[in-house]
MARSEKE-29081 format. One line per 4 residues: their letters; for each residue x, y, z of C-alpha. Coordinates in steps of 0.02 Angstrom, whole numbers. Each point is the difference from the previous one (the first is absolute). Example, Ala and Ser with C-alpha at 12.3 -4.5 7.8 and 13.67 -1.06 7.14 Angstrom:
2
AS) 615,-225,390 ~ 69,172,-33
This chain:
152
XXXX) -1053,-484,-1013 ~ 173,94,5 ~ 105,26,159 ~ 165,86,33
XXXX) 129,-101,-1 ~ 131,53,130 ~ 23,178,110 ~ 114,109,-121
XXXX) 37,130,137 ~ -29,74,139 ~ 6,196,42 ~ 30,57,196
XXXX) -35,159,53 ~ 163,77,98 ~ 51,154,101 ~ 183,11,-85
XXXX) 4,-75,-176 ~ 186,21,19 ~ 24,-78,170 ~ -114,-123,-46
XXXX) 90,-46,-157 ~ 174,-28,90 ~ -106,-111,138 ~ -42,-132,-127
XXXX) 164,12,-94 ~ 94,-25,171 ~ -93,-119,92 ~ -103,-68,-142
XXXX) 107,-37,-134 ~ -106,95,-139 ~ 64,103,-130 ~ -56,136,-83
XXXX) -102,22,-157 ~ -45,199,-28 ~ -44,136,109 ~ -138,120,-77
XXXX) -64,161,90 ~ -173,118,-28 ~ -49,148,96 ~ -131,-121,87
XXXX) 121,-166,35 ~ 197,-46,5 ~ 3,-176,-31 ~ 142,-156,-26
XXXX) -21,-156,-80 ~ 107,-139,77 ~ 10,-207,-35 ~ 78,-149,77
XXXX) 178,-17,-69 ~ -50,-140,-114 ~ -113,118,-97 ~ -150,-81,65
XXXX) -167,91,72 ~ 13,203,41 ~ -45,112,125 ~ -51,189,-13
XXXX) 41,87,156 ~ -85,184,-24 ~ 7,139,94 ~ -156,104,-42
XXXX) -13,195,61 ~ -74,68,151 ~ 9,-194,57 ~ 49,-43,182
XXXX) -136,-136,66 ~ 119,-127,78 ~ -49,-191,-47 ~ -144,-94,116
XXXX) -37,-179,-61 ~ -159,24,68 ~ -49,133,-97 ~ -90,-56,-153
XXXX) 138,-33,-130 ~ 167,-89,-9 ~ 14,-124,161 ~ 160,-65,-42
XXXX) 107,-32,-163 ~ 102,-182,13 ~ 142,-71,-120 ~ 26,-176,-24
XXXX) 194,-86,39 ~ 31,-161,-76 ~ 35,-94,170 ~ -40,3,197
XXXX) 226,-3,22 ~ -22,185,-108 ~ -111,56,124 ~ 131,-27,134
XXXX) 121,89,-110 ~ -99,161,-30 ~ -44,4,197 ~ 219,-2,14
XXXX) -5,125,-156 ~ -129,113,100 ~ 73,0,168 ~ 156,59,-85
XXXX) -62,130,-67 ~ -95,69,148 ~ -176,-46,-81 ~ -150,-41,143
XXXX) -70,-164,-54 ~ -99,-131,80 ~ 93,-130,-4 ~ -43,-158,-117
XXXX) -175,-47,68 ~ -45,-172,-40 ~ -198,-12,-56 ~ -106,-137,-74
XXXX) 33,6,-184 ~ 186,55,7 ~ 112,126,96 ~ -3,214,-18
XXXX) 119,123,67 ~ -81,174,17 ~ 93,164,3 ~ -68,203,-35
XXXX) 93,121,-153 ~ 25,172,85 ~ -165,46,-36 ~ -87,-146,112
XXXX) -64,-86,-150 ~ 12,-193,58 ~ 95,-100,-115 ~ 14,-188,20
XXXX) 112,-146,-55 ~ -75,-150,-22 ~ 39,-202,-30 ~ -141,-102,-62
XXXX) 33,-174,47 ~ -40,-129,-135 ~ -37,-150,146 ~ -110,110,86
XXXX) -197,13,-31 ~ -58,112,-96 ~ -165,4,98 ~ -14,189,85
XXXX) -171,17,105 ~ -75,80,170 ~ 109,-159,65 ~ 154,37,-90
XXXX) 14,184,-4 ~ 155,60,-119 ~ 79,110,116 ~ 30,121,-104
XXXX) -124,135,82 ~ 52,12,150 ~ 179,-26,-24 ~ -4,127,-137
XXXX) -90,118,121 ~ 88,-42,160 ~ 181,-1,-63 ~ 143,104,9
């Protein structure tokens, strides 16, 4: 049997491919790749500044359904940091730039700080502890519904 290997990107729907684009630049960090535009779609193609993992924000025509994580679809999209101290550090990073966010929210397999692009579209940081068990159950839930859907 073959399986994927990894995600290679991800593609968000957006109101304002340009407003969009200088969200994630500014408060993200990402640069960007290439912008490419149709009759039907405007779109951008942005990374992390270490060249790793993209994201397509497009702006299609005649769009203007504003995100619902309840609607079937994208719930939440989350990015990994490399420690719980960098979670502190984007919350200081957020607040400074005027960015809602949830605050870091400790949960049972690590810690996630939620936050919304201008669109709504819940985003997440998130810290997997290595101590922590890895078990996630009825018991255990992840948090990551209801923070995602609850948060700023």
């Amino acid at each position: 049997m073959i399986w994927p290997s990894t995600i290679h990107h991800v593609a968000l729907s957006v109101t304002d491919r340009d407003r969009s684009a200088d969200w994630y630049r500014q408060v993200l960090g990402f640069e960007e790749l290439f912008r490419e535009e149709s009759e039907e779609r405007r779109a951008c193609v942005m990374r992390f500044a270490d060249g790793h993992y993209s994201v397509g924000l497009v702006e299609h025509s005649g769009q203007r359904d504003d995100f619902d994580a309840r609607r079937t679809g994208l719930d939440h999209l989350a990015f990994t940091v490399e420690t719980r101290t960098d979670l502190d550090r984007w919350a200081l990073r957020l607040d400074r730039q005027g960015v809602e966010h949830s605050g870091v929210l400790e949960i049972p397999v690590g810690a996630i700080l939620n936050l919304r692009d201008p669109d709504g579209i819940a985003l997440a940081l998130f810290w997997d502890d290595p101590d922590r068990e890895r078990h996630r159950g009825p018991e255990t839930p992840s948090g990551h519904s209801a923070a995602s859907s609850d948060a700023p």
